[in-house]
C-alpha positions in Angstrom: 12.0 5.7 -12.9 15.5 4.9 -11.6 18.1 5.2 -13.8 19.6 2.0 -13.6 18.5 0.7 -16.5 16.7 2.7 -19.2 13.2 2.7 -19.6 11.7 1.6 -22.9 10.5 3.9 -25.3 10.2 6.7 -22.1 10.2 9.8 -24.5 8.4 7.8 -27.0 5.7 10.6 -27.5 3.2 8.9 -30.3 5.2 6.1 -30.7 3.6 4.4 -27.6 -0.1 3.5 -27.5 -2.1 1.2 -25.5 -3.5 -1.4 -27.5 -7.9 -1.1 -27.6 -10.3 -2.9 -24.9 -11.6 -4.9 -27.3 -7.7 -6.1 -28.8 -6.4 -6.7 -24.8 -9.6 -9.3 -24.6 -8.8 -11.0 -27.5 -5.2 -10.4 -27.1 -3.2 -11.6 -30.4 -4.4 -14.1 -33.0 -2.4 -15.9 -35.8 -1.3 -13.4 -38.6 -2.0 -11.0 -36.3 1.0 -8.4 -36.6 1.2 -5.8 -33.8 1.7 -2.6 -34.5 4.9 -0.9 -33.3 3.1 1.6 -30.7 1.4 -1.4 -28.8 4.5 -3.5 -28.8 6.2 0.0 -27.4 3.7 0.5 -25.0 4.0 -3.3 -23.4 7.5 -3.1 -22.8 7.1 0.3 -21.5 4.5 -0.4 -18.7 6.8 -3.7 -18.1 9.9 -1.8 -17.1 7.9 0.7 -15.0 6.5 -2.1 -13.0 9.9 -4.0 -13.1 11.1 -0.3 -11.9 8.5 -0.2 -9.2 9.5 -4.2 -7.6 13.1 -2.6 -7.6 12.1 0.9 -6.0 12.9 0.4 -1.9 10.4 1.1 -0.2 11.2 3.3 2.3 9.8 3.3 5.6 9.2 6.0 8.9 10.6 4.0 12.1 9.9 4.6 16.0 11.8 2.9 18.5 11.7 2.0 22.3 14.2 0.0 23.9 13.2 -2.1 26.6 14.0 -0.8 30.0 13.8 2.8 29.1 10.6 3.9 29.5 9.3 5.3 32.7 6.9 3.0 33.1 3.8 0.3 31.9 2.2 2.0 28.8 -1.1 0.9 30.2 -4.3 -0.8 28.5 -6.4 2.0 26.8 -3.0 4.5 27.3 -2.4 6.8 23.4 1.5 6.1 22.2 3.0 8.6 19.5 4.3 7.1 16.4 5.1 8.4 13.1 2.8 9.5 10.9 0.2 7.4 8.8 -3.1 6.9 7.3 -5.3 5.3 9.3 -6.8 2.1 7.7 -4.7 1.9 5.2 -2.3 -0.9 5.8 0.9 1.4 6.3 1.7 0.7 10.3 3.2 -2.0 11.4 4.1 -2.2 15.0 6.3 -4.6 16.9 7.2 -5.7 20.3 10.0 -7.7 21.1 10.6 -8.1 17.5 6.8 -10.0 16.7 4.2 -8.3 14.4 1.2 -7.2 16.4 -2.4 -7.2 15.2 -4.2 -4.2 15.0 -7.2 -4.9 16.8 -9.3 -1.6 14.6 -9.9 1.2 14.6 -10.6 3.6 17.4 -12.8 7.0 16.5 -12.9 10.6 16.8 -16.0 10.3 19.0 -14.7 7.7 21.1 -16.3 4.9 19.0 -14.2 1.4 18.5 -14.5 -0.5 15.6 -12.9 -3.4 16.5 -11.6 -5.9 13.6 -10.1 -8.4 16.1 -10.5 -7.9 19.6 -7.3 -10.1 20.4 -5.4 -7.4 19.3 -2.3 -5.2 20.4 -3.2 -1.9 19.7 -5.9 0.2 17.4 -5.3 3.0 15.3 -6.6 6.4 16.6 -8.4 8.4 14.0 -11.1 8.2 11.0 -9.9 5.6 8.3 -7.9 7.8 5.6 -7.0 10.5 7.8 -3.7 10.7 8.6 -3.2 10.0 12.6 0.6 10.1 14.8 -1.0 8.4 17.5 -2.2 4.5 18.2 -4.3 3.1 22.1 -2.8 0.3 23.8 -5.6 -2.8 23.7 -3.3 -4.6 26.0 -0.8 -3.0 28.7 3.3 -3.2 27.6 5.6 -4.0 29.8 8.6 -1.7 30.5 11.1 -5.0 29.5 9.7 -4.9 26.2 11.0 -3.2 22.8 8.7 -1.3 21.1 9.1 -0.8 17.4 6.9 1.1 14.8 7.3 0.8 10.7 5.3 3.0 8.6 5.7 2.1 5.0 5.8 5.5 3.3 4.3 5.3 -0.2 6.1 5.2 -3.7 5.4 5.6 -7.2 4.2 2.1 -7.2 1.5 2.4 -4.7 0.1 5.5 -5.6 -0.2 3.8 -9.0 -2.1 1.4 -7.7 -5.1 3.2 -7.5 -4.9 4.9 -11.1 -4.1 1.8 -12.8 -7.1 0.0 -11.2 -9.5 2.6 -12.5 -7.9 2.1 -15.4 -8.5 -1.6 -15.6 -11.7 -1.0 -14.4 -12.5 1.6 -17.1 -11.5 -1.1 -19.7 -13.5 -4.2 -17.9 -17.0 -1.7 -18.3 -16.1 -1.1 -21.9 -16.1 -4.6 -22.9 -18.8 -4.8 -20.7 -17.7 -7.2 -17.7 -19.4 -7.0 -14.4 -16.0 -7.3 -12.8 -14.6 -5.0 -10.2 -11.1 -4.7 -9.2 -9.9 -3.4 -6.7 -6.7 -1.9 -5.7 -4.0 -4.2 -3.9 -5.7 -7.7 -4.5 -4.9 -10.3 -7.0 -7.3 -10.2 -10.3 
């Protein structure tokens, strides 16, 4: 956590407690008094998430300015970028300063999965392996700028995935046939 502001109750030991499955469905009724390690453990998990929106989020960046390359980084042509995990959302690439769309995902064995075949470029690799390397769908010009953003994860993504099991966990013990899944809204 950053130590801009403190976190509450962050060495609270026993005095912090998530409230039961059962209590978070029915949340609070009148004459309902909350005990101290549930009220704790709410403002807790809101400063680490108010901690997480403040985090930056730092990012790996290629650039290639126009008129430097050699030549035409031809259609179907492999271009090295930092590295990421393929199919996961973290690359964003850029020429002439608009977003491309990734047009899928293109294989070990040569196989394309294509998402969209309109677009820019595919990501080389098996999806959640890590890959330095996207193909050209479409030829680039020499004239044009090439940048490459991969968001490099925090504290707040790598969360994600433990606090959706989590949520998950308590949606089967009240016994809800919802799933939820990490990164979209509930």
């Amino acid at each position: 956590m950053s130590t801009k502001y403190p976190a509450w109750a962050a060495d609270g030991g026993n005095n912090v407690q998530m409230p039961t499955p059962e209590k978070i469905a029915s949340g609070w009724v009148q004459r309902d008094y909350p005990p101290n390690e549930y009220f704790n453990w709410w403002q807790n998990r809101a400063d680490s998430r108010l901690d997480n929106l403040e985090s930056p989020r730092l990012m790996n960046t290629a650039y290639s300015a126009a008129n430097v390359r050699e030549g035409v980084l031809a259609d179907g042509s492999q271009y090295d970028v930092p590295e990421y995990v393929v199919g996961s959302g973290q690359l964003k690439v850029f020429l002439d300063g608009i977003l491309c769309m990734c047009a899928g995902v293109y294989n070990s064995t040569g196989t394309t999965v294509s998402d969209t075949p309109e677009g820019t470029y595919f990501e080389v690799g098996q999806n959640g392996n890590t890959s330095t390397t996207i193909k050209w769908n479409n030829s680039t010009g020499i004239a044009t700028d090439i940048e490459i953003f991969v968001a490099v994860p925090n504290r707040a993504t790598e969360n994600t995935y433990i606090e959706a099991a989590a949520e998950q966990a308590v949606a089967e013990a009240l016994g809800a046939a919802t799933t939820v899944t990490p990164g979209e809204p509930e």
